[in-house]
Structures are given as C-alpha cells and as structure tokens.
C-alpha positions in Angstrom: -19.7 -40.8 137.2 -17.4 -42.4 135.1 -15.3 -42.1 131.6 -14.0 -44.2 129.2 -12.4 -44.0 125.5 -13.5 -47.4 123.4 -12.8 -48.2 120.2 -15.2 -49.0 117.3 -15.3 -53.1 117.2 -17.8 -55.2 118.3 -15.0 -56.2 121.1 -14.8 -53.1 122.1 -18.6 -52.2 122.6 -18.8 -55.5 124.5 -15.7 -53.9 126.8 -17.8 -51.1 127.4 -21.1 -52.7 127.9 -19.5 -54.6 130.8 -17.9 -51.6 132.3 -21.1 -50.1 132.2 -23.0 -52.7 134.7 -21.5 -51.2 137.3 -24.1 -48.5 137.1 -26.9 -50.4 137.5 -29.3 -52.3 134.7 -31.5 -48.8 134.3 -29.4 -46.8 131.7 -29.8 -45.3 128.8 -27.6 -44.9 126.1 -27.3 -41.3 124.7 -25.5 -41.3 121.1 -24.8 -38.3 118.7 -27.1 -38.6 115.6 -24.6 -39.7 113.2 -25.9 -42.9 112.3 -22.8 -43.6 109.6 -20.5 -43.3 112.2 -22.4 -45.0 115.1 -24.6 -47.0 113.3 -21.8 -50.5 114.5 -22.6 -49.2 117.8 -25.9 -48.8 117.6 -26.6 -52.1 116.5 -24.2 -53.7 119.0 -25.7 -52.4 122.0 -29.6 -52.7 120.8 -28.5 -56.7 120.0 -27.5 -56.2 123.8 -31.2 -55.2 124.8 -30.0 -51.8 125.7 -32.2 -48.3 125.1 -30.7 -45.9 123.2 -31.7 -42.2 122.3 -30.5 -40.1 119.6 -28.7 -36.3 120.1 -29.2 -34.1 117.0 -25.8 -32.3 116.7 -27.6 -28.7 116.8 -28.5 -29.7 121.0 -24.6 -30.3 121.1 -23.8 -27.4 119.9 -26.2 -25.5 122.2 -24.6 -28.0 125.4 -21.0 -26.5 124.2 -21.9 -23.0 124.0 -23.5 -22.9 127.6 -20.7 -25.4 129.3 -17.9 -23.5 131.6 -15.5 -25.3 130.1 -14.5 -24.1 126.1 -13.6 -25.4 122.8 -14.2 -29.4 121.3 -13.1 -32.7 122.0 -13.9 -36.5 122.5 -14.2 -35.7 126.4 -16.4 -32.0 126.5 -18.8 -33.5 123.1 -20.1 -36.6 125.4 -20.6 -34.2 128.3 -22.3 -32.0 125.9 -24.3 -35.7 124.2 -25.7 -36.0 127.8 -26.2 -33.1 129.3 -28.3 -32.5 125.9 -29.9 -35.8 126.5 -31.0 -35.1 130.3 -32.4 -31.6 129.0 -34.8 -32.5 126.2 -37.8 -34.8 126.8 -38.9 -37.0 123.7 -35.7 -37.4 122.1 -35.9 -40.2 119.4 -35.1 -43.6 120.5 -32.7 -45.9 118.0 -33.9 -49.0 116.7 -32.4 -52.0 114.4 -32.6 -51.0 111.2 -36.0 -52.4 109.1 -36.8 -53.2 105.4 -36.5 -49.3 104.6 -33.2 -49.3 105.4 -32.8 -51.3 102.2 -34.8 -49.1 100.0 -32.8 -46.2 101.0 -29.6 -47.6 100.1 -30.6 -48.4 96.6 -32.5 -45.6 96.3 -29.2 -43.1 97.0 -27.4 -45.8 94.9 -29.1 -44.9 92.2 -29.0 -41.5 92.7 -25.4 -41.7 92.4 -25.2 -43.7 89.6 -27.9 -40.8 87.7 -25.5 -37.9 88.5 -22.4 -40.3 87.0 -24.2 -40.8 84.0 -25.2 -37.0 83.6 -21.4 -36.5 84.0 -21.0 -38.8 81.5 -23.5 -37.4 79.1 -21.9 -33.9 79.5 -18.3 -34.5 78.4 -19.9 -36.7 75.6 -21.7 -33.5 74.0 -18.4 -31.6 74.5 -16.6 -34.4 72.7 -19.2 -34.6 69.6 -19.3 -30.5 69.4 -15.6 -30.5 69.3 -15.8 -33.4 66.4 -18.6 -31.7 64.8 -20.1 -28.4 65.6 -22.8 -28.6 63.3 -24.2 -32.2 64.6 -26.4 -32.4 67.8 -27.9 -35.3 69.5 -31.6 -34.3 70.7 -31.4 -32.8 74.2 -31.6 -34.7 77.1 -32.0 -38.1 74.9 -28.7 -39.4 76.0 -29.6 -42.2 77.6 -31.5 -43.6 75.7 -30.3 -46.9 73.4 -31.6 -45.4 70.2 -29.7 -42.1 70.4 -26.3 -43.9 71.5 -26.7 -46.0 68.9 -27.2 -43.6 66.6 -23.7 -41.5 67.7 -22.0 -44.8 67.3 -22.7 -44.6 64.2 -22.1 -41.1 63.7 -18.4 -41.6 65.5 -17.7 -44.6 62.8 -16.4 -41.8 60.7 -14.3 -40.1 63.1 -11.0 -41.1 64.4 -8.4 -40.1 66.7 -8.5 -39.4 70.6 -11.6 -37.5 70.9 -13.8 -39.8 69.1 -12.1 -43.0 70.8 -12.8 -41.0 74.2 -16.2 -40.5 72.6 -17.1 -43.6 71.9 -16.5 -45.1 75.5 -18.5 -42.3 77.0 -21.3 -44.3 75.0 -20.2 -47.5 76.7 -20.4 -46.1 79.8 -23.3 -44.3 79.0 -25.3 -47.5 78.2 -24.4 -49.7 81.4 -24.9 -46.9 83.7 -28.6 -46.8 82.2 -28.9 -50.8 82.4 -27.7 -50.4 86.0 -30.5 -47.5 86.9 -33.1 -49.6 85.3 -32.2 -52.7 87.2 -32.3 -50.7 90.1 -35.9 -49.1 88.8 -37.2 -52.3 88.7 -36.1 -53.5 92.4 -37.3 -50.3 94.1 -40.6 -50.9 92.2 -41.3 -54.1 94.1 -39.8 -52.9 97.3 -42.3 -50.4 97.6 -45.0 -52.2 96.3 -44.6 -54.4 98.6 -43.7 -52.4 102.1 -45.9 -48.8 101.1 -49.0 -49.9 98.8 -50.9 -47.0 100.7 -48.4 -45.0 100.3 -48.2 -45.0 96.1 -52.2 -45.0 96.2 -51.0 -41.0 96.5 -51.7 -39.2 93.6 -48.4 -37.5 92.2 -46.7 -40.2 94.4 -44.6 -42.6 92.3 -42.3 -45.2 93.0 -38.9 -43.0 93.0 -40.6 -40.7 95.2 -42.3 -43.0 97.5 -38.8 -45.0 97.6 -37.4 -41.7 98.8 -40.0 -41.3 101.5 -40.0 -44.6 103.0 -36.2 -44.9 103.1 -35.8 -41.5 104.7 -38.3 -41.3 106.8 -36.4 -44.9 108.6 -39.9 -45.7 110.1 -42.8 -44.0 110.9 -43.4 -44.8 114.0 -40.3 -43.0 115.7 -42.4 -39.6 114.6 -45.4 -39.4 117.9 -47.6 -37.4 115.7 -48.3 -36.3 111.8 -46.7 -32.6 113.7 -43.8 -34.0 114.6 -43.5 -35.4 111.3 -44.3 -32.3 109.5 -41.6 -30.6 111.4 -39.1 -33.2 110.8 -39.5 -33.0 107.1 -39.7 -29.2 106.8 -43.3 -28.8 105.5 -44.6 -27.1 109.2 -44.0 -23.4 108.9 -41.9 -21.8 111.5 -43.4 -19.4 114.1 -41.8 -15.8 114.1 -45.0 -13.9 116.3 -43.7 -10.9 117.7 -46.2 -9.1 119.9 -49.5 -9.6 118.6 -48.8 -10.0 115.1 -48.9 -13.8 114.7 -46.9 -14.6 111.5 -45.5 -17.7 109.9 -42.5 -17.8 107.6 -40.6 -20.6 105.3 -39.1 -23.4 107.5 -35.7 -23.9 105.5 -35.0 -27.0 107.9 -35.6 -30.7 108.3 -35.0 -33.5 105.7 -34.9 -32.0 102.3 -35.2 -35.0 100.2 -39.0 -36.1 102.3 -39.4 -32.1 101.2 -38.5 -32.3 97.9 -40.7 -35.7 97.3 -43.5 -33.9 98.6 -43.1 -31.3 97.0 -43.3 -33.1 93.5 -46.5 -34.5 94.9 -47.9 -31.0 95.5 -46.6 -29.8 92.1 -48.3 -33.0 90.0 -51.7 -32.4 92.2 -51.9 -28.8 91.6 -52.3 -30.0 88.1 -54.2 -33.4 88.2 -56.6 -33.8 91.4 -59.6 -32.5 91.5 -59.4 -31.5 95.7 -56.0 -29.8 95.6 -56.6 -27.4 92.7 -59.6 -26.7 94.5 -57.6 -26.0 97.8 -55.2 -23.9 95.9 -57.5 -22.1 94.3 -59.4 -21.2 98.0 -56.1 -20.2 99.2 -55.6 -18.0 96.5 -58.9 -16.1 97.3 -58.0 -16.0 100.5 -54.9 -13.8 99.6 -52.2 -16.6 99.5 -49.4 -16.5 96.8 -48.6 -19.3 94.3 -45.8 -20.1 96.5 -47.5 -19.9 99.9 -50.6 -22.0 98.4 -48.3 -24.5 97.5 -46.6 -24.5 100.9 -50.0 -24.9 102.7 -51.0 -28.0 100.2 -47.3 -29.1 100.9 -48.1 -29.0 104.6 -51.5 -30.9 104.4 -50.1 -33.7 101.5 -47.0 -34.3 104.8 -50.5 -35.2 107.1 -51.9 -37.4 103.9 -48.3 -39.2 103.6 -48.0 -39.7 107.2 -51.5 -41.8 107.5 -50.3 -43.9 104.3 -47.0 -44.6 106.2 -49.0 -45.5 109.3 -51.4 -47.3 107.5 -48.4 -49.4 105.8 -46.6 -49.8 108.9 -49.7 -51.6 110.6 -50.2 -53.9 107.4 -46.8 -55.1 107.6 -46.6 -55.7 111.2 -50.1 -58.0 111.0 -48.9 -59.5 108.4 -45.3 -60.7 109.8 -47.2 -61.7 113.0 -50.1 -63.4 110.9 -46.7 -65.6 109.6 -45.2 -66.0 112.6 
C-alpha cells in the first residue's frame, strides 16, 4: 500500500503519522520488539492515540525465511514486521511506560555497578598477593568498610606502583558500595510501595522482587498466569511424539524473571512448610531434584503472577481514589 523511510526524531514520527492518514483512522501500528531502539517511537505515536503491537524478532525471522524475495534489509524486515503481525493473533500491545520502568533501570544500574565493583575487588587481590603472598583478606569481604580499612592499613607500609594502584582499588571499592547501598535503599521503597503482595512471597526479597516487577513491564500485557509462565520460561515445553506425552526443559523466555524465581523456589525448598512438602510428593512420585524444583518453579510463576495482579489492582484504585 505504501512505503516510506523516516528518521528517528519526534519530527519525523509526526511526518509519518501524517502520511499515514491517508489510510484511514483504523490502523495499527506493527513495531519490531526492540524497545531500546524504538522505544522514541513508541512513545511518540502512543502520545498520538495510536495502537501499537509488538513483533518478537524470532516471527521475523520465520516472515524472511518463507518470503520469495531473499536476504535482509530496512525494506524486506518491515514486510516481514507485518506480514508477522497479520499472521499471529494476540500479539502484545505497547503501552507508555509505568512506575516499573523505573525500578528496572535502577535495578540493572545496580547490577552494573555490582559486576564493576567485583572487577574491582579482583585486580585488588592480585595487587595485595603480588605485594604479599602470604597476607589474605577474608574471602568475599571486600566490600565491606571494615576489611578496606583494614588493607589501608596494611598498604601504609608498602610503596611503589602496585600498592599506589592498590590503594585506589580501595577508593573505588568503597564508593561503588556507597552507590549499591544508595541504590538498595531506593529499590526497597519502590517496591514496597508498587508490589507489597508481591514481597509477602516467601524467598521473595526486595532485589528479587525489583527484578520481577521491572522485567515483567506490567502484568497486565500477559492474558493469563500461562501466558506468563511461558514468557518467563518456567512452563515446560511439549515434545509428544506419538503417544508418548513428554515434557522437557524450556531454555527460553526472560531469564532474569527465571532466575528470581528460581531463588524463590531454592529458599522455599528450605524454609516453607508447603513447598518442601510438594517437593517431597514429587519426589515419591519419581521426579528428580531438578525436575521437582522445576515443577515448584512452575507453580511459584502462578503464585507471583496473582501477587502482580493483585498489586496492579491496588495501584490502579488507589490512583483513581486520588484522582
């Protein structure tokens, strides 16, 4: 019907948006989910009032392969985005982004600011066993103020490069950790105030609720706890051939909602009273440790789902109660 190459400024989308009217006022937008690439565009054309739905690149891929036409660019991957769109019913519609949005960032910020300081704390020990082989800070205790301040001390004997180098690996060591626990502290009332239901979860912490809420980006996108389960990873994949129905590991979805609920599962199988018990039934029933834990995995992705539903509905009664 038409084609056009934009660029990526708000005066640009609202180029586009006009020179889409001329196909009428029932459209919808179909966008590759890439959402730190089109996230600008996104927002531009939902501030517009328009309806968008998001492509996972995989359907792309699958457009491109059965297309006449071969190889990649701009032109065949937006025949593929809509062709992909037209095809699959229930596609996920975008949204402006919410109050996770900010929990995410800071969560991921301080994820990155965890991994510098472990980079930190490793060329520190390999400065201090090059200065002295036979002295050892305790292991992982770097972080702590006590400890640095004890190698401080330790490095007031020692001069040259190394321990100079040394001794501003404690520097940096020490802010990073200010920095986390800043952070530590503005997740904790984030959360506790958008997902109370959601930390009433035994195992579930603020770290890994922060994780949850920010990457799940709003419950209510998911139509049911199965679609969530599959989105995340926890629902088993089906590989039945003939009349042998069989299950197996489902290696896809978000990892990080996997790997919060799986440190859920892992601190329930040792502290509540119902999941050992479920654990222990699956065992009978000839389940491994691994495949019980996947099964309580699965079932804690239904209790997390509710506590997000649950959360989303408080928040929305109370913003209306204010408005």
């Amino acid at each position: 019907m038409g084609e056009r190459t934009t660029g990526t400024t708000t005066a640009d989308h609202l180029q586009l948006l006009c020179w889409a009217e001329q196909f009428g006022d029932a459209r919808t937008w179909a966008i590759e989910d890439c959402r730190h690439l089109s996230r600008r565009l996104e927002r531009d054309l939902l501030g517009a009032g328009e309806r968008i739905v998001r492509v996972p690149p995989k359907m792309m891929a699958h457009a491109r392969d059965g297309a006449r036409t071969y190889g990649k660019s701009d032109p065949i991957d937006a025949l593929a985005v809509a062709r992909a769109a037209l095809r699959e019913p229930n596609l996920p519609t975008a949204s402006l982004d919410g109050p996770a949005r900010e929990v995410r960032l800071l969560a991921d910020h301080r994820d990155d600011l965890v991994a510098e300081r472990t980079r930190a704390i490793n060329r520190l020990r390999w400065h201090l066993h090059e200065l002295d082989p036979a002295w050892a800070p305790p292991a992982r205790s770097l972080w702590r103020a006590k400890h640095l301040k004890a190698i401080l001390q330790h490095l007031t004997r020692e001069d040259g490069t190394v321990a100079r180098l040394a001794r501003g690996l404690v520097e940096r060591c020490r802010l990073l950790t200010a920095e986390i626990l800043e952070l530590d502290q503005e997740l904790e009332q984030l959360v506790r105030a958008q997902a109370p239901a959601l930390l009433e979860i035994c195992g579930c912490a603020t770290l890994s609720a922060a994780k949850i809420l920010g990457e799940t980006a709003g419950v209510r996108r998911f139509r049911s706890r199965h679609a969530y389960a599959r989105h995340n990873g926890t629902a088993p994949l089906p590989v039945w051939s003939g009349n042998n129905e069989r299950h197996r590991l489902s290696r896809t979805g978000n990892r990080q909602i996997n790997a919060a609920i799986h440190r859920i599962a892992i601190t329930q199988a040792h502290y509540h009273p119902d999941a050992k018990t479920y654990l222990e039934r699956r065992r009978a029933a000839g389940d491994n440790k691994a495949e019980s834990i996947r099964a309580l995995k699965r079932r804690l992705s239904d209790v997390v789902f509710k506590a997000l539903t649950t959360d989303a509905e408080a928040n929305t009664a109370s913003t209306a109660t204010a408005a």
